[in-house]
N, C-alpha and C positions, 0 to 999 in steps of 0.2 A: 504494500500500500504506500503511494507517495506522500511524504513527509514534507512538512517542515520545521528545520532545526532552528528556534530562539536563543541567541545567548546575551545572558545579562552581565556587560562589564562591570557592573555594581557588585552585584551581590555574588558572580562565579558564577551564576545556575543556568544549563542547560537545559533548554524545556523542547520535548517534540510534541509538535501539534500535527494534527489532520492536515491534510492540503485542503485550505479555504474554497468553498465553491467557488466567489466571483474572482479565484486563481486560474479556475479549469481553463485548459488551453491555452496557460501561459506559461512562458520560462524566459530564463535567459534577460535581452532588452527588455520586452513588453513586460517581463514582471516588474523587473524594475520601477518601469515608468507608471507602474497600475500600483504599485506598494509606497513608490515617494507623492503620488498622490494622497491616497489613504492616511500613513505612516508618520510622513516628513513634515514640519512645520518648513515652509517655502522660505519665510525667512529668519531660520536660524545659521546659526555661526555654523558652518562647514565640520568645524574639528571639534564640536563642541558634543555633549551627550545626546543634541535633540535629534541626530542626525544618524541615521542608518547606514551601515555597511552592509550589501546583498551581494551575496557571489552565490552565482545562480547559472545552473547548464541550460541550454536550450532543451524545448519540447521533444525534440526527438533523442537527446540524450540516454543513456543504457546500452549502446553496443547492438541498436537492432536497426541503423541506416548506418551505414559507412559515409565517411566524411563529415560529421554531424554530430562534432562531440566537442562544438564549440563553449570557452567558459567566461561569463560573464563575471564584473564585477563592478557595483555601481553605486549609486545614492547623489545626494548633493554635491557637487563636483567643487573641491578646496582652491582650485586652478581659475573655474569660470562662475562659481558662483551660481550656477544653474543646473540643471538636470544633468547625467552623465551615465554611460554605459561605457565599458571599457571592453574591447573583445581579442579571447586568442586560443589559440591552439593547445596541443598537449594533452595531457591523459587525465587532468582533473576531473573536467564536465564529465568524462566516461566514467567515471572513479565514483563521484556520485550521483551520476545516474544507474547506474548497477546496483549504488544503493536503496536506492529510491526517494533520497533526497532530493526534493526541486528549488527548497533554496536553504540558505543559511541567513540569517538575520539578525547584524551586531547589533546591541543598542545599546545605551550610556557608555561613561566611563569608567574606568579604572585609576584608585590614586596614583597619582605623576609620576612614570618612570616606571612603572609596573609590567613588568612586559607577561603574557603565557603564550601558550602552544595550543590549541585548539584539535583534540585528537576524537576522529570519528572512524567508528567500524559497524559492523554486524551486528554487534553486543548493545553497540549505544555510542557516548560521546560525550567528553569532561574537558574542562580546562584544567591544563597544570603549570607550573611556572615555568617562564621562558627565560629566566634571566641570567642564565650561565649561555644564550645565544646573542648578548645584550653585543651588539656594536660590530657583529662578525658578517662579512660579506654574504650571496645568496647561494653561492656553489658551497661555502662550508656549512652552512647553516642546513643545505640540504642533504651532503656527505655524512654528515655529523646524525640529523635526522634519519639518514635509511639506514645509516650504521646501527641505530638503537632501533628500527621497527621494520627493517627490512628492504631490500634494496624494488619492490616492488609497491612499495608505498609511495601515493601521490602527497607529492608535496607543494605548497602555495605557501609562498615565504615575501617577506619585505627587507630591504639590505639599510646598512647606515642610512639612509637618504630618506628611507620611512619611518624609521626612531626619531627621525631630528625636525619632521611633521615637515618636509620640503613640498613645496605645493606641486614640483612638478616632480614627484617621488612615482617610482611604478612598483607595480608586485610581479614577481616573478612564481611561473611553474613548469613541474618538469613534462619533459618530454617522454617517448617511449624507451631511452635507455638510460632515462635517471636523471639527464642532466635538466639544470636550472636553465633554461633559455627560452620558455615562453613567454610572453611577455604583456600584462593585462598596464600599458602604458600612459595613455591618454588621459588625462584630466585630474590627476594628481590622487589616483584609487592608493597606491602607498601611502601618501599621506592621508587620509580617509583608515587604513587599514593601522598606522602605527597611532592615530590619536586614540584607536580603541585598543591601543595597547597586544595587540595580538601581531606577534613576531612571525607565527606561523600558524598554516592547517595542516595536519596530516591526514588523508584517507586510508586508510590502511586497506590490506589487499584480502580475499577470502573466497569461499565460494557463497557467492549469492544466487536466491532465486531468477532465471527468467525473467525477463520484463513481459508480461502481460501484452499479448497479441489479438486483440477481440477475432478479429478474421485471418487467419494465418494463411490460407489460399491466395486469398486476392492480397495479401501481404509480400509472400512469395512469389505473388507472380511481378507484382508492381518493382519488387527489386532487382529481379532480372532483366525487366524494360531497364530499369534506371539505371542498373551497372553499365547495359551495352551503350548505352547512351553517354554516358560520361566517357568512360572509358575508349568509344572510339571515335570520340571528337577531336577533332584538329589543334584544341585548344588543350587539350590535357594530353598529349603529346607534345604539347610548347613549354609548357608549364612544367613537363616531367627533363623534360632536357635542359630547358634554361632559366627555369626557376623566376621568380620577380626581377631576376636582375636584366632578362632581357627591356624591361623596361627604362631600364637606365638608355637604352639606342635611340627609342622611343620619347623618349621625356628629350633628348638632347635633340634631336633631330626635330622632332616639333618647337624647340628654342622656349621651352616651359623648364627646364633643367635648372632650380637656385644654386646661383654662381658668387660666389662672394657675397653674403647678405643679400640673397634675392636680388642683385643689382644687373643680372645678365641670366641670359635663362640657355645660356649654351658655356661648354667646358671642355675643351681641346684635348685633354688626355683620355676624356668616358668615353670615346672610340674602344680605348685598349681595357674597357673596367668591366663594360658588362655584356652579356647576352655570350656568343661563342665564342671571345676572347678569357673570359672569366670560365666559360666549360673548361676548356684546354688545358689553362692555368691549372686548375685544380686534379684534373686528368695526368697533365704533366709532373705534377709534385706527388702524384700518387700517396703510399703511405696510409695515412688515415682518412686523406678526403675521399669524397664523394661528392659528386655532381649532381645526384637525386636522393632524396631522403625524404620519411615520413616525421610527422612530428605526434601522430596519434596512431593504434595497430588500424588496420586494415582499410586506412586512407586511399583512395583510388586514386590521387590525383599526384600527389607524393612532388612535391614542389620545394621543397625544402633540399639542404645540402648542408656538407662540413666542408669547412675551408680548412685547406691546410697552410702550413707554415712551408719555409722552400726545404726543411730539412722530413717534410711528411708527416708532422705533426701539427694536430687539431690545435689551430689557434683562434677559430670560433663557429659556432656550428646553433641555426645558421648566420649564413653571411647576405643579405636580403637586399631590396635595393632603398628602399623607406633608409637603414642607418646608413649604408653608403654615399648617398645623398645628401643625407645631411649634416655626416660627419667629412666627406670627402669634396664635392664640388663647394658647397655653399661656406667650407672655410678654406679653400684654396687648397683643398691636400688629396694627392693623385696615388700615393702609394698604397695598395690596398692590404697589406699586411699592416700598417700602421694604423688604418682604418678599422681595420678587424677587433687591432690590440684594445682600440677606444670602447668601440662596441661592447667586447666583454669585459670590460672595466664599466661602464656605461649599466649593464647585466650586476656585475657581481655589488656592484654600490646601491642598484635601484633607482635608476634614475631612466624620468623619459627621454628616448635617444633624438626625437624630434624638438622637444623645448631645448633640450642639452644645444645642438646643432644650432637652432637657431639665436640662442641666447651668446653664446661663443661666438658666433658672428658676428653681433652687437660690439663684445669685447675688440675684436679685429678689427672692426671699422674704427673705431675710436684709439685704439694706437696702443691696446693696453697691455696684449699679446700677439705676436706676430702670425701674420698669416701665415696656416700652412705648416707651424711649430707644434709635432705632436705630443713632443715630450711637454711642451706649457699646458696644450690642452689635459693634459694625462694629472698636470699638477693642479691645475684650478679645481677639476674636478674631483681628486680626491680631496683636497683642502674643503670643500664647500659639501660634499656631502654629510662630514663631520662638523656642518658650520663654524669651520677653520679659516684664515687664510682672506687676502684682501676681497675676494673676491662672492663672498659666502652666500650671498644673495642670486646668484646664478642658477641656483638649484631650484630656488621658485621662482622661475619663467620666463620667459620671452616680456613680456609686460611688465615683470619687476622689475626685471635690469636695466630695460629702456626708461624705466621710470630714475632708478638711482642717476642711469649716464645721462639722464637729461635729454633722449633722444627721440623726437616724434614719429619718425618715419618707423611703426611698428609693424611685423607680418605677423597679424592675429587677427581675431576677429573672436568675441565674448573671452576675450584676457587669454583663449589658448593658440598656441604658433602655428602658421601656415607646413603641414607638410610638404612634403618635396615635388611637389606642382605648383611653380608660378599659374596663379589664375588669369591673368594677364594673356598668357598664352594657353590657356585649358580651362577656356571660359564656360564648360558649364560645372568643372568644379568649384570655379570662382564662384556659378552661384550655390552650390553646394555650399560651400566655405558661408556664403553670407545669410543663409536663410537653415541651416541645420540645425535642431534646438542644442547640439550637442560641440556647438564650437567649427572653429577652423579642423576640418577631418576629415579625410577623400574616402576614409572605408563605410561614410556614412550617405554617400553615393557617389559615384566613380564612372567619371564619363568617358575616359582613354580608348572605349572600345566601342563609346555610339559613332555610327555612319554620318560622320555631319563637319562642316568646316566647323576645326577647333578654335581658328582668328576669328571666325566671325561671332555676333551676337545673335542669327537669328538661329531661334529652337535649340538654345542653350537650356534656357528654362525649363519646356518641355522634357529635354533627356535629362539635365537634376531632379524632377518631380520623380518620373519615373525609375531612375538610379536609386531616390534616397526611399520609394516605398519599396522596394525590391530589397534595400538593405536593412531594413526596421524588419521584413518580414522573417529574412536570413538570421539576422542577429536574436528572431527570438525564438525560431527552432533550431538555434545552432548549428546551422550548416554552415560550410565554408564560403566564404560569398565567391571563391573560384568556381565554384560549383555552376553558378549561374551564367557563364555566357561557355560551360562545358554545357550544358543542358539544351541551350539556346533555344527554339520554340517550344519545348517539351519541360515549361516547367511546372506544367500541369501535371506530370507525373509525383511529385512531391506532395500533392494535395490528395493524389489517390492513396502513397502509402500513408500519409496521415490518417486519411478515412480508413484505414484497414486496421492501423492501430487502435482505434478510437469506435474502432466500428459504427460507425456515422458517415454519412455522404460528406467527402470536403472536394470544393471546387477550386480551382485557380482563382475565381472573385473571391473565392471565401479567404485565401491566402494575400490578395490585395487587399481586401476589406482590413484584413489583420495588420498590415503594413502601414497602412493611412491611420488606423485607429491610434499605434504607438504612436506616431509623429504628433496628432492632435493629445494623445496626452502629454508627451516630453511638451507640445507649446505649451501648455497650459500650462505644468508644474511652472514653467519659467516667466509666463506671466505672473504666476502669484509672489513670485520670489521677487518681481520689480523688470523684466524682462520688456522693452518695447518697441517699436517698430523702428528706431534710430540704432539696436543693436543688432539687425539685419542686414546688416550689408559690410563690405570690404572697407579697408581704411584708405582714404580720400587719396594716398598717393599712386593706387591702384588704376585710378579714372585718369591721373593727369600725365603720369610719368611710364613714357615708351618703355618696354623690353627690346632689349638687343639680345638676337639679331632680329628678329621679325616685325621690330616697331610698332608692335601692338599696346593696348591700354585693355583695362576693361570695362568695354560699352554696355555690359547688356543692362538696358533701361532698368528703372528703380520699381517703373510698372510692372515690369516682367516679375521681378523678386517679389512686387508686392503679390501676384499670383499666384508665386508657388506659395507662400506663405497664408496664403487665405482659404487654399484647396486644405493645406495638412488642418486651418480649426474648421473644414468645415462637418467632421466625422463625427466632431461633437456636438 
């Protein structure tokens, strides 16, 4: 029977309740946004007790759709001030969804400096103290953990950067062979996870019952449509051989690629960084890497890789193109072993690799550390994870920093940083970026793959509308959002095996319906929080100041924004 786990920072007490009816048919994002409705008082302090922590699998979570064992973790975002969903991969979401847990739900605090461990099995699930893990990175923190409960044990941990409540802090979890490299980023959920004092979760490993299949025929049959479907699309053949990093050809070749503080959207040396020069590379150093990798078992699309070092050892794994980006182009630095070293440093400290990237740009344009100096970068941010060091403020965000250095020209939009798409030149993520209740965030709809001029402004709008309800849908049954343009007109096949688990008719509307309905709650939470139509759009240097090379701005009208933004209330 699916569960939900309460734990009370006060008092220590773990409480499992029933899963809520007006829950049914939720997980993942849309619980989120249907529980910080309910739940959350809109405007309290972020890191304060009034404020919930959910880490929560998507609907299809348990090990009974491959690809779809995506793990959320969310509540009032410490970063933006508004709603927030964080999403990633790895063996958590399956961990408990096998249990039958659908979410986890922190609440209050713990006295100051208090840290525990959050251990859930078959048996049940207690807090114990955490505080012999107090200040330790997230690879030992989770070495340390499998060593005392097994090397099959799921773990979700926060590094120094979420003990020290860093706004742009992340949580990390492991992957399928143990390591800490997942990565639930965005919107400062570390800091969210270290004000409740909770260092780590373990899931422990066991034999659990079956997840419950109302119709197992038409279940069965739905999954062999849907394998050969994935599986022998064009697109998960691209994605198995060249991973996200072919994007990086992609992003520079459309002149969208942030080049020195988003000042240029193209980078001379990302010829040689991504797509089949980065295969080879890692082919050529043999060893421990791989050029294709899972990051959950029996993942069809398996996008993921270990990068090696030149001596054939794993020096980070993976190696994607979101931190190459914007550890590599947007601070002038081409080596990509050096990029790597950031990365897992970036991982073992807890920190977002996107506000990281963008916030160190800041630094570089102002003269404070040099472009392109890996070993400064490598020092600021250990220093600032620890809130050490002159720089200590860098660790909450892109809008902090810009705030201390006195600098206007920010890439954010609701206080979180522009990913590594100038919108300028991938103008419907720009309207992505300016109308998502969820901040500056391209996996919150992602247009790199609609059929449409990316320079131009018309029916920019239209493919973000339809991007960001396709990603509210994905983010709340846990599928991988690769999944969706492997699918491409068939992804009505998803709605069928939902209806076979659920034993009820579900239709592709019924999966749009679900899409548009989370967007129209995350609005609303973020209206009540102070949220208003002046915090919809890109910042003003976006409109006025050309990208080189393509000499674009971005036009798309404010009417356009205001549309996509009027479609997501109107569900409610």
């Amino acid at each position: 029977m699916k569960c939900l786990l309460r734990v009370d920072m006060k008092t220590k007490g773990v409480f499992r309740e029933k899963w809520p009816r007006e829950y049914r048919g939720l997980g993942g994002r849309g619980l989120i946004a249907r529980l910080a409705l309910s739940e959350i008082d809109p405007l309290c302090c972020p890191l304060s007790a009034d404020n919930r922590l959910v880490i929560t699998p998507g609907v299809l979570a348990g090990g009974v759709v491959p690809s779809a064992e995506r793990l959320s973790l969310g509540g009032k975002s410490p970063l933006t001030g508004g709603i927030k969903e964080s999403n990633s991969g790895g063996i958590t979401g399956l961990a408990l969804g096998r249990l039958g847990v659908g979410a986890i739900v922190v609440e209050g605090k713990p006295p100051a400096g208090e840290l525990s461990v959050l251990v859930i099995g078959p048996t049940g699930a207690e807090l114990l103290p955490g505080d012999s893990l107090r200040d330790k990175v997230t690879s030992e923190v989770t070495a340390l953990l499998q060593k005392k409960y097994g090397n099959e044990a799921a773990v979700l941990c926060i590094g120094p950067a979420g003990e020290s409540q860093a706004l742009a802090a992340a949580a990390l979890n492991t992957d399928l062979t143990g390591r800490s490299c997942r990565v639930n980023g965005r919107g400062g959920m570390g800091a969210l996870m270290g004000s409740k004092g909770i260092k780590a979760v373990v899931i422990l490993p066991g034999t659990y019952p079956a997840r419950q299949v109302k119709d197992r025929r038409r279940w069965e049959k739905a999954l062999v449509t849907y394998r050969r479907i994935v599986t022998g699309s064009v697109q998960c053949k691209s994605y198995r051989n060249l991973g996200t990093m072919q994007t990086m050809d992609l992003a520079n070749n459309l002149g969208c690629l942030p080049t020195r503080n988003y000042r240029r959207g193209y980078f001379g040396p990302a010829a040689q960084m991504g797509g089949e020069p980065f295969r080879q590379l890692i082919l050529t150093r043999g060893g421990e890497g791989r050029p294709t990798a899972a990051c959950v078992p029996g993942c069809l699309i398996c996008c993921s890789n270990i990068f090696p070092d030149s001596q054939g050892r794993e020096l980070a794994a993976p190696l994607n193109y979101q931190p190459v980006a914007s550890l590599g182009p947007n601070l002038s630095l081409a080596n990509l072993d050096e990029i790597a070293s950031l990365y897992r440093l970036c991982n073992d400290l807890g920190i977002d690799v996107v506000e990281a990237g963008a916030s160190l740009a800041l630094l570089m344009e102002k003269g404070k550390i040099p472009w392109g100096d890996a070993r400064a970068i490598a020092r600021v941010l250990k220093e600032a994870a620890f809130r050490k060091g002159p720089f200590a403020w860098v660790v909450d965000g892109v809008v902090v920093t810009a705030d201390v250095l006195g600098v206007k020209r920010v890439p954010a939009v609701k206080g979180q940083a522009f990913p590594a798409y100038d919108p300028r030149a991938l103008k419907g993520v720009g309207v992505t970026f300016a109308t998502s209740p969820q901040g500056a965030d391209h996996t919150a709809g992602h247009t790199l793959r609609a059929k449409i001029n990316h320079h131009r402004p018309q029916g920019q709008a239209r493919e973000s509308l339809k991007a960001q309800i396709s990603a509210a849908m994905c983010d709340t049954l846990g599928t991988c959002l690769f999944l969706m343009p492997c699918l491409g007109q068939r992804i009505d096949i998803l709605g069928e095996i939902l209806g076979a688990l659920e034993g009820a008719p579900a239709q592709l509307a019924d999966l749009e319906k679900l899409g548009r309905q989370v967007l129209g709650w995350e609005r609303e939470f973020n209206r009540r929080a102070g949220f208003s139509p002046k915090d919809d759009r890109l910042p003003d240097y976006c409109r006025v100041e050309p990208l080189y090379p393509a000499g674009t701005v971005f036009d798309v009208p404010e009417s356009e924004l205001a549309r996509v933004t009027r479609a997501m209330d109107e569900i409610l």
